[in-house]
Steps between C-alpha positions, in 0.01 A plus 500: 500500500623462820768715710618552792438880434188457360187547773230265429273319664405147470281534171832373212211555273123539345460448164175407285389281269174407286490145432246311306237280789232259361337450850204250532124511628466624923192411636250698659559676807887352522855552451702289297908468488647452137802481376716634224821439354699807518865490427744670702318518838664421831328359842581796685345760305231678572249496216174743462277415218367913382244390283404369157567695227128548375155422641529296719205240518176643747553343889881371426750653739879412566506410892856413520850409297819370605787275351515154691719356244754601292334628122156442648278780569199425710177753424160415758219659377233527663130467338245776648253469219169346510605147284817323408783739327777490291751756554616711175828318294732774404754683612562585894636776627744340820771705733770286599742625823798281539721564808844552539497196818234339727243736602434616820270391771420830620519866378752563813 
């Protein structure tokens, strides 16, 4: 809600959501960008993937997420185990910050 009375900051703001990712097989000893469809996601957020909601499978880690495209989420995972991996399918926990305008360059 925003105001003219109101102090915020640039944060409009963070809400979660735990949707449903089938991801495939990473290889050994690399990271892998997939993607997801995942309605309602914007370009400019910034997206942080908390973690699976489970066990996670032995070696599989979440290096990075964003939103490059509208409805698309895109998970890498990376593969630290000692053969190929799939990552668990299930439910992910993900933090979603949208901003109230372009963010900015430096924290000045």
């Amino acid at each position: 809600m925003s105001s003219t009375t109101v102090t915020r900051g640039n944060s409009h703001e963070t809400f979660y959501i735990t949707p449903s990712l089938t991801p495939a097989q990473v290889a050994l000893n690399t990271t892998a960008a997939q993607t997801f469809s995942v309605p309602g996601l914007q370009t400019t957020d910034f997206v942080t993937v908390i973690g699976y909601q489970g066990t996670q499978t032995a070696g599989i880690v979440v290096a990075e997420a964003d939103c490059l495209t509208a409805n698309v989420l895109s998970v890498q995972f990376g593969n630290c185990a000692t053969a190929s991996a799939t990552p668990a399918s299930g439910l992910y926990a993900v933090q979603v910050t949208r901003l109230e305008g372009p963010a900015p360059s430096t924290a000045v």
